[in-house]
C-alpha positions as CSV (number, residue, x, y, z in Angstrom):
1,X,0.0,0.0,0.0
2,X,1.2,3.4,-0.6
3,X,1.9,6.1,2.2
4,X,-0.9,8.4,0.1
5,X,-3.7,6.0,0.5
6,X,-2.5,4.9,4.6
7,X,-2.7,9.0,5.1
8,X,-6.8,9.0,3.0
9,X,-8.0,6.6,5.5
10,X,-9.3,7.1,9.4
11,X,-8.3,5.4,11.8
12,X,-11.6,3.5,11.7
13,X,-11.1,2.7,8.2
14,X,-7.6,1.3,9.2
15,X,-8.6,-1.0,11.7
16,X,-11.6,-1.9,9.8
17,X,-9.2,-3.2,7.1
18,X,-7.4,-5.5,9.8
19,X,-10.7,-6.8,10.7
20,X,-11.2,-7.7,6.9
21,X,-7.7,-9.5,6.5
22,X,-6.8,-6.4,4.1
23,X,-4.2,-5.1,5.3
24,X,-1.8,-5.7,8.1
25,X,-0.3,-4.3,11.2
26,X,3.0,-5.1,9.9
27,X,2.6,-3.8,6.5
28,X,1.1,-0.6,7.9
29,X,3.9,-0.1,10.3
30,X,6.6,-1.0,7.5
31,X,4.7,1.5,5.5
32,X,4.9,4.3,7.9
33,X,8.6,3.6,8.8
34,X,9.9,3.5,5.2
35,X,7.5,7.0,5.1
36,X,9.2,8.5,8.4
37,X,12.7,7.5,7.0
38,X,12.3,9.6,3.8
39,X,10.6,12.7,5.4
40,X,12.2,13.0,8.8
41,X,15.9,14.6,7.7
42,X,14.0,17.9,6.7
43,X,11.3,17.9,9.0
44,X,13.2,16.6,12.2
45,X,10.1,15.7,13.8
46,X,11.1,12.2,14.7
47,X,14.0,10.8,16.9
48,X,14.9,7.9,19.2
49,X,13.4,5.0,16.7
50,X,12.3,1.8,17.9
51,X,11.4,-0.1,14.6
52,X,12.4,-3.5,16.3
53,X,10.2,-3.1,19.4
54,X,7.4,-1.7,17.2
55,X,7.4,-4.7,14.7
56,X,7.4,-7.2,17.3
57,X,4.2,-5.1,19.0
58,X,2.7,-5.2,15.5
59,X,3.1,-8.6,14.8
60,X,1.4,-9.4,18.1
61,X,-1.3,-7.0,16.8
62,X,-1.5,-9.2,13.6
63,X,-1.7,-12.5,15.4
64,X,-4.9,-11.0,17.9
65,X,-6.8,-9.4,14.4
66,X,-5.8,-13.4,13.1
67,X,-7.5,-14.5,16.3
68,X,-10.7,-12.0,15.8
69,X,-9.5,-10.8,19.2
70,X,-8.5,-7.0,19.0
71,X,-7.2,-5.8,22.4
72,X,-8.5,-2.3,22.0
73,X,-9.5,0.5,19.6
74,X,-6.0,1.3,18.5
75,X,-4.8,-2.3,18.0
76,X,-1.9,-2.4,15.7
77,X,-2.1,1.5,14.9
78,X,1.4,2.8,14.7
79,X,1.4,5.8,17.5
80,X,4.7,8.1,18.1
81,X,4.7,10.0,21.9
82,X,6.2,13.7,22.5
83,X,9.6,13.4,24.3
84,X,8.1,14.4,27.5
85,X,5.7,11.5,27.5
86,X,7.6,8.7,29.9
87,X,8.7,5.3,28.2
88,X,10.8,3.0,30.0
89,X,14.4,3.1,28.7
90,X,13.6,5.3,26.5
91,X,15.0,8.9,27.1
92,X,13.7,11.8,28.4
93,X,15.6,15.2,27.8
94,X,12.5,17.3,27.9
95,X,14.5,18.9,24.8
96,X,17.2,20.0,26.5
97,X,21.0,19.5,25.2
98,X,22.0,19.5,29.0
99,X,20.3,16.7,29.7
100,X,21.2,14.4,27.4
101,X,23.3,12.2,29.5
102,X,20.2,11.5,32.1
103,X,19.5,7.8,32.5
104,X,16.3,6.5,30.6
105,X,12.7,6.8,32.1
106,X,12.6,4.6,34.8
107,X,8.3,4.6,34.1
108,X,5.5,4.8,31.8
109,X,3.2,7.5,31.7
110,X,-0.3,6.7,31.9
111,X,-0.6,7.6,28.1
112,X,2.1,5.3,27.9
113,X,0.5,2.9,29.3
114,X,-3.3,3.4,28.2
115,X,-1.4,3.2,24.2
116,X,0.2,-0.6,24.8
117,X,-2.8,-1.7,26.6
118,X,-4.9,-0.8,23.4
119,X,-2.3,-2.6,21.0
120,X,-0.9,0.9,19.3
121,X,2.6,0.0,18.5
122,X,4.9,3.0,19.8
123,X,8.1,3.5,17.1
124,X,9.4,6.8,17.6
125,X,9.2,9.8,20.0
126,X,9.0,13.2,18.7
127,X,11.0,16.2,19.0
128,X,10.1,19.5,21.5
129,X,12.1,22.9,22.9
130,X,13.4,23.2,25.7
131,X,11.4,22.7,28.8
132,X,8.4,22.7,26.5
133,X,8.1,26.0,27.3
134,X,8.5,27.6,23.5
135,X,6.1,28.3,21.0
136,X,8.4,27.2,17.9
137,X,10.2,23.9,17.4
138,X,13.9,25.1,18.2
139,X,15.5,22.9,20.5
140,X,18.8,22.5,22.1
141,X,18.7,19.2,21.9
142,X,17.4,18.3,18.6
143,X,17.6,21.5,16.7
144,X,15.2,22.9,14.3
145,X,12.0,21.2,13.9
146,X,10.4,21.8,10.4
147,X,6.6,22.6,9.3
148,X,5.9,19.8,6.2
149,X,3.5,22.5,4.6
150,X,6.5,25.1,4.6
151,X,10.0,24.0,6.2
152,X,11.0,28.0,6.4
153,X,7.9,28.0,8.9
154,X,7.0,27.9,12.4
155,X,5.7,24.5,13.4
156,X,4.2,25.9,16.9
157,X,5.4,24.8,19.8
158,X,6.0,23.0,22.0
159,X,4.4,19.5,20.8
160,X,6.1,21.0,17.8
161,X,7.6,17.1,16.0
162,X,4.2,15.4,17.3
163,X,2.5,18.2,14.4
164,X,4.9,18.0,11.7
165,X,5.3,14.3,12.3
166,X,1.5,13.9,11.5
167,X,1.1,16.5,9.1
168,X,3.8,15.0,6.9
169,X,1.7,11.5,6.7
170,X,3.8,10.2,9.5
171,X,1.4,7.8,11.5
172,X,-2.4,9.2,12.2
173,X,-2.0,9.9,15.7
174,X,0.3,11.6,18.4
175,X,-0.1,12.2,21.9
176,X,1.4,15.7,22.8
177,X,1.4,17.5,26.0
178,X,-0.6,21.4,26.8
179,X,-0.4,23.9,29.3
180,X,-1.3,27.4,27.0
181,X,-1.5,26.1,23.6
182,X,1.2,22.9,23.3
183,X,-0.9,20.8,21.4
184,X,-3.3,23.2,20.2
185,X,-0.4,25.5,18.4
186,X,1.8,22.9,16.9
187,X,-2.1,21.6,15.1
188,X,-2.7,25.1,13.9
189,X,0.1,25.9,12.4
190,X,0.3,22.1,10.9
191,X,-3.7,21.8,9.9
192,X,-3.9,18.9,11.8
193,X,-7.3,18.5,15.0
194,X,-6.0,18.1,18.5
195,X,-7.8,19.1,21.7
196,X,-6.3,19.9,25.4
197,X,-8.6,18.2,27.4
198,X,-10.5,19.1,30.8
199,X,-8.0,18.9,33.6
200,X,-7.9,15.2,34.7
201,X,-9.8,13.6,32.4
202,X,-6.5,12.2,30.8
203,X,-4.1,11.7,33.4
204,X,-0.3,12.4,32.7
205,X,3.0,12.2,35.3
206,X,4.4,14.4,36.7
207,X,1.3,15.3,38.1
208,X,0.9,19.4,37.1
209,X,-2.0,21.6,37.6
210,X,-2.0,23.0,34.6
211,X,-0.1,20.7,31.8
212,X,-1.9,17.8,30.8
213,X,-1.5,15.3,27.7
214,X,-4.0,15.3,24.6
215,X,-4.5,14.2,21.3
216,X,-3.4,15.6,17.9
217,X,-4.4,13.7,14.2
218,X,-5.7,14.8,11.1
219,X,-9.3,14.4,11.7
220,X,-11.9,15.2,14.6
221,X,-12.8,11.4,14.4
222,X,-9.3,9.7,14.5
223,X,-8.8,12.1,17.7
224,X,-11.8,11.4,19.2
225,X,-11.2,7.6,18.9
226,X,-7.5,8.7,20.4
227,X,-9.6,10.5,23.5
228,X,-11.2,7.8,23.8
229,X,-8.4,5.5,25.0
230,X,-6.4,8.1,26.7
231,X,-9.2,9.0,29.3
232,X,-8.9,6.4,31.7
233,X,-8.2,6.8,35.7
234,X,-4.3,6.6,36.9
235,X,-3.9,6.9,41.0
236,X,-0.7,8.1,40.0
237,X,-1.7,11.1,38.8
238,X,-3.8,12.6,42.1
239,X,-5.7,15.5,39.7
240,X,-7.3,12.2,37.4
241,X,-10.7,12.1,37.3
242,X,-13.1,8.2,37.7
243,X,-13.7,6.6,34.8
244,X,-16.8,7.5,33.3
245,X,-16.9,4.6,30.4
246,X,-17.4,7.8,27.6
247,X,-16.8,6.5,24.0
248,X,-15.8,9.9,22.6
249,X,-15.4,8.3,19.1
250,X,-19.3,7.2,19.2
251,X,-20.8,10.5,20.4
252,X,-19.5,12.6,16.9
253,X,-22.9,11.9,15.1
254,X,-25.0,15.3,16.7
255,X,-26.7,17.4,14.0
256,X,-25.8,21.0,15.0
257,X,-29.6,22.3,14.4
258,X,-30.0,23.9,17.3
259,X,-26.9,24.2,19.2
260,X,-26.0,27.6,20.6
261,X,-22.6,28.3,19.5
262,X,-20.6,31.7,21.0
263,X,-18.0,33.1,18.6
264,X,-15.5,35.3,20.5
265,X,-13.5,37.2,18.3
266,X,-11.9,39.2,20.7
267,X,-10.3,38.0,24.2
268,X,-10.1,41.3,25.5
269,X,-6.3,41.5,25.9
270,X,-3.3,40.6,23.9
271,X,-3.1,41.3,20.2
272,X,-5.7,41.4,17.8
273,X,-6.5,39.4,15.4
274,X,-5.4,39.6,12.0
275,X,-7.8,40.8,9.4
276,X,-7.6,37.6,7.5
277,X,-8.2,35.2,10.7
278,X,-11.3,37.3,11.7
279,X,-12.7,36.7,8.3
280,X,-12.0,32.5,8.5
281,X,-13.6,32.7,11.7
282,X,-16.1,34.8,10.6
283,X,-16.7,32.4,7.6
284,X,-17.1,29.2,9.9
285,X,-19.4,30.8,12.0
286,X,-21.5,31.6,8.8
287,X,-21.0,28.0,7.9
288,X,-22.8,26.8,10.9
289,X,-25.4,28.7,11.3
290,X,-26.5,27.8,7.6
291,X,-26.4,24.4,8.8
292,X,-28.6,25.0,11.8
293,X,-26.9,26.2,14.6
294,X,-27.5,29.4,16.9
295,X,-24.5,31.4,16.3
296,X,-24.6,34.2,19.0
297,X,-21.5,36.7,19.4
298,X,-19.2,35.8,23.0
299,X,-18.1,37.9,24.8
300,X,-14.9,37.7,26.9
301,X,-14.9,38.2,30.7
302,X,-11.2,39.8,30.9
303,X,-10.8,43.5,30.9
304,X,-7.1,42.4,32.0
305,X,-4.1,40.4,31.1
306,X,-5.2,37.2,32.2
307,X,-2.2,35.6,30.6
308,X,0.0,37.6,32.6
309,X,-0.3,35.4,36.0
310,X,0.4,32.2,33.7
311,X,3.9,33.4,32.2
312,X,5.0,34.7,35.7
313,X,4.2,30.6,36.7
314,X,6.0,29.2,33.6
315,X,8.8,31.8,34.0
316,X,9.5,30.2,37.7
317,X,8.8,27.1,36.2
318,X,11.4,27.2,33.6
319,X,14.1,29.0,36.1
320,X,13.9,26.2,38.7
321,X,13.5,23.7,35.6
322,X,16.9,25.1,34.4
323,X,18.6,25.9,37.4
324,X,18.3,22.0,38.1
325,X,19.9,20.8,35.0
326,X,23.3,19.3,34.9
327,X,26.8,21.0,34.5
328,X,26.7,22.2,30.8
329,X,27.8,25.2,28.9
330,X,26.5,27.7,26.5
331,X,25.2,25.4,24.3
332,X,23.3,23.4,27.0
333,X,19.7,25.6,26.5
334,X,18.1,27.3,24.2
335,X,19.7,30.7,25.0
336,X,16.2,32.7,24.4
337,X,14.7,30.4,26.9
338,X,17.1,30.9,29.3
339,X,17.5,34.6,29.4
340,X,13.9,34.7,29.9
341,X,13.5,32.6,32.5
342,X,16.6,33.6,34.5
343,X,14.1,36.4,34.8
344,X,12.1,34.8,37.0
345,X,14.3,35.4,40.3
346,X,12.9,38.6,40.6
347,X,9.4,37.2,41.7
348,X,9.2,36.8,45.2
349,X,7.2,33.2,46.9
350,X,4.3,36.0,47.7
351,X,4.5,36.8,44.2
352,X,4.3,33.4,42.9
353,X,1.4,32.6,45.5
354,X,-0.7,35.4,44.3
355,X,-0.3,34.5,40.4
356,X,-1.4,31.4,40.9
357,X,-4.7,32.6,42.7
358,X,-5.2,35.0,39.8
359,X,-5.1,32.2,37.6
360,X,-7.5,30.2,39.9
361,X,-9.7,33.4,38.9
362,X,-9.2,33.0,35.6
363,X,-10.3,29.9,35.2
364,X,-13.3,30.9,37.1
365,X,-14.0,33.3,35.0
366,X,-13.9,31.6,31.8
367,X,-16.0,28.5,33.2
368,X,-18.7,30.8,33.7
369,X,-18.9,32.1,30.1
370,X,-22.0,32.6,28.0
371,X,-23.1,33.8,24.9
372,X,-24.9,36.5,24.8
């Protein structure tokens, strides 16, 4: 099979054609390596390969689709993780040059985990910046990652390899990681679908109150089916909700007649938009409401910065981050990173205490948004 007609198909349509006998795990992941061997050297989404330990997954897969016994909705779908998702013995330099003696992972993370126990075959991790804490792909570590569409442009950071790995055909699913726009960035920029989920519903290590992991694919359906096996509980993670049994995959069939949809245009702080985003957003909201849907305009709540408190917490973040890292020299961080967070000793523990309850307000605020 060619990579063009593995990229046209769902995930449902993949896994359907296992169930058929017409195609195989192995073949697909074969296909997708040979695909990822060819593309990666410009894009440098992809590193720390695994084809061995992938194949042998797959051909487990084949032999349970043989047996009519799939062992869950991604059995035998080749998956790659972002670097900061935990493997065992696999590394974890959180895309830092400085740390790239550190031992392997000594644990999975519960996407990890949730992935193998669904029979998705992991080959690759994918490349970040430093600390995650970039909106680009430049990385001390593993350089500059590439956007497929354009490889002079910005990928979006920081799950910036999990965007250009699947916009470049690479596999139809990622799992990235999001605090203020990690997943959702890199899929704008790379016209892929991704969503940061509700706090705890898909659990992630170290445990964070703001970061959590979430899905990113070429479609609304393949990520839903993604969601779907990521949103299960892990007592490791203490903010992870119960399990609640929802099959987000089966739930995409709702006729938008009806539905009250808010368009905000304007978050009432920060830059504008461009003239040229305000008229696709405008567009889609006309698109909807000729398909049935209330379209009402939605107004934000902040009169103020409310992404002010959040950089003061990722500024401290990154400074303790960095000041932990191992002996290394110039070349051991993203320098633009570093000079910014080294900024962050200014901010005294009262200061830090009192961002964070600003941000407690902020998410207040915006869960008690309505549309006019």
């Amino acid at each position: 099979m060619s990579i063009q007609e593995l990229v046209e198909m769902s995930v449902r349509e993949l896994v359907d054609a296992y169930a058929a006998r017409r195609l195989s795990p192995v073949e697909v992941l074969n296909a997708t390596l040979n695909h990822a061997e060819k593309v990666n050297p410009a894009i440098n989404a992809l590193f720390h390969f695994r084809p061995e330990e992938a194949l042998d997954a797959a051909a487990a897969s084949e032999a349970r689709w043989k047996a009519r016994a799939p062992q869950g909705l991604l059995d035998g779908v080749p998956m790659t993780v972002k670097e900061s998702v935990a493997i065992v013995g696999w590394p974890n330099t959180h895309g830092v040059r400085a740390n790239r003696n550190l031992p392997p992972s000594s644990y999975d993370s519960p996407p990890t985990l949730a992935l193998r126990e669904s029979g998705a075959p992991i080959f690759a991790k994918t490349t970040m910046p430093d600390c995650g804490l970039l909106a680009s792909g430049v990385s001390s570590m593993h350089g500059i990652i590439r956007n497929p569409w354009g490889l002079k442009w910005n990928t979006g950071g920081s799950s910036a390899g999990a965007g250009a790995a699947v916009a470049a055909g690479v596999g139809h699913l990622t799992v990235g990681t999001d605090i203020a726009g990690s997943v959702r960035l890199p899929s704008a920029h790379c016209g892929l679908a991704s969503l940061k989920p509700t706090h705890g519903r898909v659990p992630h290590l170290p445990p964070d109150m703001m970061r959590m992991a979430g899905p990113m694919g070429r479609s609304v359906e393949d990520i839903a089916r993604l969601l779907t096996v990521l949103t299960r509980p892990d007592e490791r993670d203490t903010w992870s909700f119960p399990a609640d049994a929802t099959q987000y995959h089966e739930r995409l069939g709702r006729d938008v007649k009806g539905l009250r949809i808010g368009m905000m245009t304007d978050i009432g702080f920060g830059p504008k938009p461009e003239a040229e985003v305000r008229r696709a957003v405008d567009r889609a909201g006309r698109t909807l409401a000729e398909a049935g849907a209330i379209v009402e305009p939605f107004i934000s709540p902040f009169d103020f910065d409310a992404f002010a408190p959040i950089d003061m917490f990722l500024q401290v973040r990154g400074l303790a981050e960095i000041n932990a890292l191992p002996s290394h020299g110039e070349d051991g961080v993203n320098c633009y990173l570093r000079d910014w967070a080294l900024k962050g000793a200014k901010y005294s523990g009262t200061d830090l205490y009192e961002a964070l309850g600003q941000i407690a307000r902020v998410r207040d605020s915006a869960g008690r948004l309505r549309a006019l």
